[in-house]
KEKE-308284 format. One line per 5 residues: number of its first residue (from 0); for each residue x, y, z of N, C-alpha, C, O, CB. Coordinates in steps of 0.1 Angstrom, whole numbers. Glycine has a CB too. Layout:
<nodes>
NUM> X:Y:Z:X:Y:Z:X:Y:Z:X:Y:Z:X:Y:Z | ...
</nodes>
This chain:
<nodes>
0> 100:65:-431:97:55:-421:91:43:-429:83:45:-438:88:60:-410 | 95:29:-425:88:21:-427:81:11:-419:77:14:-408:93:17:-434 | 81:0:-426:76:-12:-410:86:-16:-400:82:-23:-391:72:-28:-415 | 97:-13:-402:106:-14:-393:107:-7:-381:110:-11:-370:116:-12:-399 | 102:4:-384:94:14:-370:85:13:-368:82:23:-361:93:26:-368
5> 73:4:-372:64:-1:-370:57:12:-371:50:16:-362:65:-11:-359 | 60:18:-380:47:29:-387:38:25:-396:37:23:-408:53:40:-396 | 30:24:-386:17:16:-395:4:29:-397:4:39:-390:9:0:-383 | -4:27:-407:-20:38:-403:-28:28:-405:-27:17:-411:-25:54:-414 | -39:36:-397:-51:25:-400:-58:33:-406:-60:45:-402:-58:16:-390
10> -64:25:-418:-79:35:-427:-89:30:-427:-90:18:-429:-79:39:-442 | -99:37:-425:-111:32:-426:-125:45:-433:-122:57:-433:-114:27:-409 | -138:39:-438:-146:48:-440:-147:60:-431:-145:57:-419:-156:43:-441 | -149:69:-433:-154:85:-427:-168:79:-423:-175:77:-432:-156:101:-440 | -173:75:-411:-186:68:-406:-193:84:-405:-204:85:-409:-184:57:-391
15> -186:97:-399:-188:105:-395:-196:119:-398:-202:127:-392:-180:104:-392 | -190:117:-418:-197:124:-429:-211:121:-432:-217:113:-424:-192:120:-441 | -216:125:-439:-231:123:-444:-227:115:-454:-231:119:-465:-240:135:-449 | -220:103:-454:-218:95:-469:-230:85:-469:-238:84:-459:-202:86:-471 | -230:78:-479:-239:65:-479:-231:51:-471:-219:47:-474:-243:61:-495
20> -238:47:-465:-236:36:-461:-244:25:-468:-256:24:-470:-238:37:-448 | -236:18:-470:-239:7:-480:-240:-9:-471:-231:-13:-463:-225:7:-494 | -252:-16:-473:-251:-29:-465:-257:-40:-474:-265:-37:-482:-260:-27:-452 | -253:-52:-472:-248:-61:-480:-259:-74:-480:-262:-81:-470:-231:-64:-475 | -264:-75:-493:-275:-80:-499:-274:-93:-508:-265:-95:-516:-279:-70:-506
25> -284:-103:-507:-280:-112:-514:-302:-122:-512:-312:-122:-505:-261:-120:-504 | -296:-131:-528:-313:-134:-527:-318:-145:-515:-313:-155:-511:-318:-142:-543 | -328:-137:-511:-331:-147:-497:-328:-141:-487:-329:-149:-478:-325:-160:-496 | -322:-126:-482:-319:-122:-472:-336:-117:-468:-345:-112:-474:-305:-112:-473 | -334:-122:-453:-350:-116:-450:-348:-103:-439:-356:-99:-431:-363:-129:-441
30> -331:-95:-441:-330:-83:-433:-319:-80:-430:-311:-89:-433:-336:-84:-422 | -314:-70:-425:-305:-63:-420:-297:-80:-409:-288:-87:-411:-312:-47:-412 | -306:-80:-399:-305:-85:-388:-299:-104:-395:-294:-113:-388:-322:-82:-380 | -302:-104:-408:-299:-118:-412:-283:-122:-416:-279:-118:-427:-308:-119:-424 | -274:-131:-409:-262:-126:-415:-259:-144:-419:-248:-147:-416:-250:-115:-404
35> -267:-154:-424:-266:-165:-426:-265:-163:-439:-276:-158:-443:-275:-174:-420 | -254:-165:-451:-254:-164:-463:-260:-179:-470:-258:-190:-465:-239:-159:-467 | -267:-177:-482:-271:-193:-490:-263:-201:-486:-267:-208:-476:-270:-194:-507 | -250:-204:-491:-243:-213:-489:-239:-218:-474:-229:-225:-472:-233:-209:-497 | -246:-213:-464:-247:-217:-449:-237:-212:-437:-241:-212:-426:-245:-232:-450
40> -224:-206:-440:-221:-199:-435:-224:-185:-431:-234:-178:-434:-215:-201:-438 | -212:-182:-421:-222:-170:-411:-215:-155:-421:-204:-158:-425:-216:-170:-388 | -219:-146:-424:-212:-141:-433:-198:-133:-427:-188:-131:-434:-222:-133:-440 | -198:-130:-415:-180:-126:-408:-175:-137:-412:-163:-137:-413:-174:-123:-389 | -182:-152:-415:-171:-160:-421:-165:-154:-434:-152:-154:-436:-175:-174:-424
45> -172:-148:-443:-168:-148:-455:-160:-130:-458:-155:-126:-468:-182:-153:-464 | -163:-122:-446:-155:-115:-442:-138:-119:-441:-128:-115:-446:-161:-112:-433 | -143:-126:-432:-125:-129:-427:-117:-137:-438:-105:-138:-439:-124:-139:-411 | -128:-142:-446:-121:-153:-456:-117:-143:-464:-106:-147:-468:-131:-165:-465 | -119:-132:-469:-121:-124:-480:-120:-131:-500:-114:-127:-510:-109:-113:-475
50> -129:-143:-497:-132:-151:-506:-146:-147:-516:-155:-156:-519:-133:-164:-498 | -147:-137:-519:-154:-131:-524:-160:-136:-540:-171:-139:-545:-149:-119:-522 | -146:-136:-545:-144:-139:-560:-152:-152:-559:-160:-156:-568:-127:-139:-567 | -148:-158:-550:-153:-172:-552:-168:-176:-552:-173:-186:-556:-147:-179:-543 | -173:-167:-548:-190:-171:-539:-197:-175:-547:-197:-170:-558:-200:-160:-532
55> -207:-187:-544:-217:-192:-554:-228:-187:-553:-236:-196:-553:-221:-205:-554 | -233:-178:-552:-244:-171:-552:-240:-154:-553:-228:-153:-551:-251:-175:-539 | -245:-144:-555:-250:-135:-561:-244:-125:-546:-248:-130:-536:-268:-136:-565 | -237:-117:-544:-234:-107:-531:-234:-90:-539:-227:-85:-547:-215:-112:-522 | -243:-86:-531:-244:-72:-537:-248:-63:-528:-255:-67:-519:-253:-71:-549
60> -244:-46:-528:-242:-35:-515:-257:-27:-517:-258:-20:-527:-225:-21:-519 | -269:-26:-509:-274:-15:-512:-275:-6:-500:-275:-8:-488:-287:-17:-520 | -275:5:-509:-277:21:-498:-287:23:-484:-299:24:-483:-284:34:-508 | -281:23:-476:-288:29:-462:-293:38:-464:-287:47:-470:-281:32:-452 | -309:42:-458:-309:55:-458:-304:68:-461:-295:68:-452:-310:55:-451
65> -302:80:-468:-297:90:-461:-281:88:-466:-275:77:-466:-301:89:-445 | -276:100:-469:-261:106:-471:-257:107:-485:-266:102:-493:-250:95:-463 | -248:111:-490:-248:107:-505:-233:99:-508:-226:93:-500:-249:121:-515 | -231:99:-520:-218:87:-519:-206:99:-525:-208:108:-533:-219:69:-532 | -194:94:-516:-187:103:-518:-181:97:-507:-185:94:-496:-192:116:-519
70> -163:94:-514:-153:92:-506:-144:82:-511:-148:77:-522:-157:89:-492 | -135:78:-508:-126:65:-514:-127:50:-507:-120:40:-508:-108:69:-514 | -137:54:-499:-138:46:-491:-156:47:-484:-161:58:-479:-124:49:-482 | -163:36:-485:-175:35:-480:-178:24:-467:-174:12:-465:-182:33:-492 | -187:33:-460:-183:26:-451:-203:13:-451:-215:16:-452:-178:39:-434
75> -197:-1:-449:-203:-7:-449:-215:-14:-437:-217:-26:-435:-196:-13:-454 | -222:-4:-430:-231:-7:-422:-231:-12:-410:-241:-15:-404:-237:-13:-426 | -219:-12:-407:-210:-16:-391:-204:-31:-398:-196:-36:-389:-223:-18:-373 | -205:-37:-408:-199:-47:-411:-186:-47:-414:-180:-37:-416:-203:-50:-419 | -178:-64:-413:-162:-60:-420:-163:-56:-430:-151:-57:-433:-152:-69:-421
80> -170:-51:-442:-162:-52:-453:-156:-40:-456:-156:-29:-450:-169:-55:-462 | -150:-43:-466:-140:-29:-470:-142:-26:-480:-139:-35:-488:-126:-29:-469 | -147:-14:-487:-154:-14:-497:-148:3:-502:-153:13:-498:-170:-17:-494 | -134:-1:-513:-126:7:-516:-128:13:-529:-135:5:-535:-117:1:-515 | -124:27:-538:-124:30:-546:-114:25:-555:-102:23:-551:-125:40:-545
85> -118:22:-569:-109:19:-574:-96:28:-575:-88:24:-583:-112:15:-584 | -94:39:-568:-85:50:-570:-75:44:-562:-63:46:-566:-90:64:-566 | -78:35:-548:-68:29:-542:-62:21:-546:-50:19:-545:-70:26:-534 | -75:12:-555:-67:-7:-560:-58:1:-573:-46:-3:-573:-85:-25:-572 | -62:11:-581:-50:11:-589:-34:19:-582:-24:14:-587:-55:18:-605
90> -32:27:-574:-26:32:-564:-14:21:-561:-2:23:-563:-36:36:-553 | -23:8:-554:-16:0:-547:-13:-11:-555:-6:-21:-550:-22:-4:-535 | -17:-12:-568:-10:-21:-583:4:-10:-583:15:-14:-579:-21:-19:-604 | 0:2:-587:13:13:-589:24:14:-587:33:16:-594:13:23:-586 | 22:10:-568:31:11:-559:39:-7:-556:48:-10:-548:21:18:-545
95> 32:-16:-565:36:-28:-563:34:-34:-549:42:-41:-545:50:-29:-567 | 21:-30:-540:17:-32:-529:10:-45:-528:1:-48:-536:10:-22:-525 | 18:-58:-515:15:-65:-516:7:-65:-504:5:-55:-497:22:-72:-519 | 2:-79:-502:-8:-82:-485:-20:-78:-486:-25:-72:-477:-4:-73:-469 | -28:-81:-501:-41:-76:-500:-46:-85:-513:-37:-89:-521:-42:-59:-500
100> -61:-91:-517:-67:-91:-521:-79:-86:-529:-87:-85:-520:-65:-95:-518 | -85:-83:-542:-96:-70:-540:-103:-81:-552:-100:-92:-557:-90:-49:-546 | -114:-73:-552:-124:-79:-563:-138:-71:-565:-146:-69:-556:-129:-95:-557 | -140:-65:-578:-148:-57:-580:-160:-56:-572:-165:-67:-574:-148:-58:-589 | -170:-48:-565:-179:-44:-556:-191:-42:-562:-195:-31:-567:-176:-33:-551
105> -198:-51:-561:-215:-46:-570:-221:-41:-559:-227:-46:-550:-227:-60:-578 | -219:-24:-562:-230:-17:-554:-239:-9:-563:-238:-4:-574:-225:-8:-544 | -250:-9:-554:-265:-3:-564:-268:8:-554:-266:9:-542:-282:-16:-566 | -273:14:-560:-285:29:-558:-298:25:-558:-303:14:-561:-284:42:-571 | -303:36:-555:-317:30:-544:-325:26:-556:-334:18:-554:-328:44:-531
110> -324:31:-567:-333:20:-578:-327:10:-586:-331:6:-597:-340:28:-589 | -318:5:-580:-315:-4:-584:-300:0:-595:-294:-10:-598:-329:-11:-589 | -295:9:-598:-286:10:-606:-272:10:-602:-269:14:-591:-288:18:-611 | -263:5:-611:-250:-5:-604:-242:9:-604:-244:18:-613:-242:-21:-616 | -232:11:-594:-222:19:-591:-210:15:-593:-206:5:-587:-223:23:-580
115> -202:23:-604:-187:11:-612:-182:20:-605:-187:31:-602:-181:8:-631 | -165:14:-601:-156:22:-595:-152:19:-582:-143:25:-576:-160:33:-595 | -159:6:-575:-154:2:-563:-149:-11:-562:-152:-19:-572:-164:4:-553 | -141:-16:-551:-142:-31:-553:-140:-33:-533:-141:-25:-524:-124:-40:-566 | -138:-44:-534:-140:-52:-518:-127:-54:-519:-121:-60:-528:-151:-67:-516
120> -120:-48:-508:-108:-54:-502:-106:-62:-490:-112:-60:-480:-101:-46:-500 | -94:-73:-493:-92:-81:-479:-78:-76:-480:-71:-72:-490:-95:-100:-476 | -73:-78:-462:-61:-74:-459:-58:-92:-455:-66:-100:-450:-60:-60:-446 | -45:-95:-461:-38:-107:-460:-36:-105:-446:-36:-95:-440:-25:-109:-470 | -34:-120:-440:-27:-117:-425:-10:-111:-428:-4:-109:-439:-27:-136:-414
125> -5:-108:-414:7:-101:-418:20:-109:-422:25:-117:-413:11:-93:-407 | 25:-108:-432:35:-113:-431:51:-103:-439:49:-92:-444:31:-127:-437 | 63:-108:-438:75:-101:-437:72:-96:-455:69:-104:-464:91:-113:-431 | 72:-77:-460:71:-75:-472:57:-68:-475:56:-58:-482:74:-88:-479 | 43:-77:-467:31:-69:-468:35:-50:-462:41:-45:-453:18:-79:-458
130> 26:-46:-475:23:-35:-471:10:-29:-467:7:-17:-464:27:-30:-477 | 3:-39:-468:-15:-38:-463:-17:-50:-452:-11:-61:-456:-29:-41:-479 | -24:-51:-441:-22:-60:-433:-38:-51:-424:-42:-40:-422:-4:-62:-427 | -42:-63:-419:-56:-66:-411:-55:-57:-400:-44:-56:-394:-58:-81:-406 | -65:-50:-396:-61:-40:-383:-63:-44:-368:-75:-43:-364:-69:-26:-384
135> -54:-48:-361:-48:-53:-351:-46:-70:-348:-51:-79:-341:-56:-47:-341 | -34:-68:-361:-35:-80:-362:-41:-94:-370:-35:-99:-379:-37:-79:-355 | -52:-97:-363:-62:-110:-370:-76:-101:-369:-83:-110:-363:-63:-128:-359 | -82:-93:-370:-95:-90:-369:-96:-89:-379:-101:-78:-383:-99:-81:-362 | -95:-98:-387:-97:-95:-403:-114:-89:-408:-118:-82:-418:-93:-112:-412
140> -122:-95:-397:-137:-89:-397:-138:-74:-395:-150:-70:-396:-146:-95:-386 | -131:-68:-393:-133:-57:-388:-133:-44:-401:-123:-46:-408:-123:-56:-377 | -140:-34:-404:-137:-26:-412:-125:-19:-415:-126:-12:-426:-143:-22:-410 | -114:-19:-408:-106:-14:-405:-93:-20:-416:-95:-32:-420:-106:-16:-391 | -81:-14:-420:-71:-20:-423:-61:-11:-421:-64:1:-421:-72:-25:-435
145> -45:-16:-419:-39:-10:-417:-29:-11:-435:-31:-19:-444:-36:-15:-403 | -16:3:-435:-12:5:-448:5:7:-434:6:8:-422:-22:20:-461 | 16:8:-448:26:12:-438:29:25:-444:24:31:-454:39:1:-437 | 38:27:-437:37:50:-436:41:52:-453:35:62:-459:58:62:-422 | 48:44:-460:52:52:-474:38:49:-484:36:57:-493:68:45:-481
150> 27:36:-483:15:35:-486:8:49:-484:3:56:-493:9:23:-479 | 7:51:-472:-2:64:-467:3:77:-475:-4:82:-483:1:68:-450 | 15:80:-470:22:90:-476:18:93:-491:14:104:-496:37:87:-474 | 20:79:-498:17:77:-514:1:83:-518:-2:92:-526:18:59:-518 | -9:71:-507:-19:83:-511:-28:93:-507:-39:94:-511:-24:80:-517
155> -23:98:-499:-25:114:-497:-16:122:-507:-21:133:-511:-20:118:-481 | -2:119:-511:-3:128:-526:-9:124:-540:-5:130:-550:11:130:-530 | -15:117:-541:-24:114:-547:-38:117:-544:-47:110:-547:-21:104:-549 | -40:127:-536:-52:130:-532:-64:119:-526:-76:123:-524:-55:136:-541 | -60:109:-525:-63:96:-519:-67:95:-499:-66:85:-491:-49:87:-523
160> -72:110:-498:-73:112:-480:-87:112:-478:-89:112:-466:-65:128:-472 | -99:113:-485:-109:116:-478:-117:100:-471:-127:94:-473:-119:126:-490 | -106:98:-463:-110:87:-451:-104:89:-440:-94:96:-437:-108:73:-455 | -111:81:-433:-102:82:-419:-89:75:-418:-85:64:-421:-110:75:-407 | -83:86:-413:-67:79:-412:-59:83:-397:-57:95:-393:-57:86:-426
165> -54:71:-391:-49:70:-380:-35:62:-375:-32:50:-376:-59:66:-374 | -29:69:-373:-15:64:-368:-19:48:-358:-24:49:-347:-7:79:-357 | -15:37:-363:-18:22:-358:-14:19:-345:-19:11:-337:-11:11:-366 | -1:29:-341:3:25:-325:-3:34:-315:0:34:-303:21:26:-323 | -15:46:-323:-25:50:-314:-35:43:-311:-41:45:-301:-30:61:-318
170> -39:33:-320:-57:29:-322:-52:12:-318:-60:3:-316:-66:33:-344 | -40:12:-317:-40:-4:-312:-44:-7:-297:-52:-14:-293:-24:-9:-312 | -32:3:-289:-40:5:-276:-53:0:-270:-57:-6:-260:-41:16:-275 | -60:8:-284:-78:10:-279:-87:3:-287:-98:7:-290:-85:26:-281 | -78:-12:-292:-86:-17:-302:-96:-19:-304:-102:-18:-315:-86:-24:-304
175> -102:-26:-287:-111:-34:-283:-122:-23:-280:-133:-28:-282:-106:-43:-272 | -124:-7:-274:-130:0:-277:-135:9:-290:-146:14:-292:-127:4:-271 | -122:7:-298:-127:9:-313:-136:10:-319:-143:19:-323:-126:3:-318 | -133:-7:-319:-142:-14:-331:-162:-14:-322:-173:-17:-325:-134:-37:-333 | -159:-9:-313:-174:-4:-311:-177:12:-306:-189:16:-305:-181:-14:-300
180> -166:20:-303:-171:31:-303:-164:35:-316:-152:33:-316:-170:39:-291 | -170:43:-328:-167:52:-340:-160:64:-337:-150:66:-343:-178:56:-346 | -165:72:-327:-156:82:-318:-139:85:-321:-132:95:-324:-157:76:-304 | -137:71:-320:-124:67:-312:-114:74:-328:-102:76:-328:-123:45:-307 | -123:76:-339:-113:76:-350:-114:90:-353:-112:94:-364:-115:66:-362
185> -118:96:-343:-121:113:-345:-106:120:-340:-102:119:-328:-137:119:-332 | -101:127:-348:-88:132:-346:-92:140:-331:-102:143:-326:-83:143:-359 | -75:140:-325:-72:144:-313:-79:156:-311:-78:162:-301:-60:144:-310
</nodes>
């Protein structure tokens, strides 16, 4: 199957594991609750932009409370970001997979030490050829991305499954409950 049957999945972090949740830091943040980045924008702007590479100032992940790290996929604090193992970015070079952007992930451990091996992904809006594309559509803020069935297929034999993974013409339906109940990505 391809996009032609509009076999899409959507993946996202395992919110559900004991993993770490990682939330996104920069100098001058006075909190969780602060999402105004230096350069003045709101930061779902720079989500949706997925203009990362570019940023004039310093953006870096630290650990939430609690869980340990573990997975191909981390989930970022209810934020959009997407914060992938490099096991995927080289996967989807492999596979000549287009409709995405990535850029290495400076995340730290609770004393401060850098974790190599991840990077930040954006999903391109959709167009005719992508095989990574934004999940439902334009929600490019959303943690969520969608892959098409032979992406998926590819990596889960590559042992590339320990995330959530969901068939796109199930979770489209329920977009809008989704993206705020976590539930929703709990197999049938």
């Amino acid at each position: 199957m391809d996009e032609t049957t509009h076999d899409w999945w959507v993946l996202g972090a395992d919110h559900g594991r004991a993993l770490l949740h990682m939330q996104s830091a920069w100098v001058g943040r006075s909190g969780p609750s602060d999402f105004r980045l230096p350069d003045g924008r709101d930061e779902d702007e720079l989500v949706a932009s997925g203009e990362f590479a570019s940023c004039s100032f310093s953006l870096w992940f630290e650990p939430v409370p609690g869980g340990v790290l573990v997975g191909d996929m981390i989930a970022a604090n209810g934020a959009g970001y997407k914060i992938v193992s490099d096991r995927i970015i080289e996967a989807f070079d492999e596979l000549d997979v287009v409709g995405f952007l990535s850029t290495p992930a400076d995340l730290r451990t609770h004393d401060g030490s850098r974790l190599a091996g991840f990077h930040l992904l954006h999903a391109l809006p959709e167009s005719p050829g992508h095989k990574v594309r934004p999940f439902f559509g334009d929600l490019a803020h959303v943690w969520l991305f969608e892959v098409s069935s032979r992406v998926r297929w590819e990596l889960a034999r590559r042992g590339i499954d320990d995330m959530r993974i969901r068939p796109a013409r199930v979770l489209t339906d329920d977009a809008h409950w989704l993206v705020s109940d976590l539930s929703a990505l709990d197999p049938p």
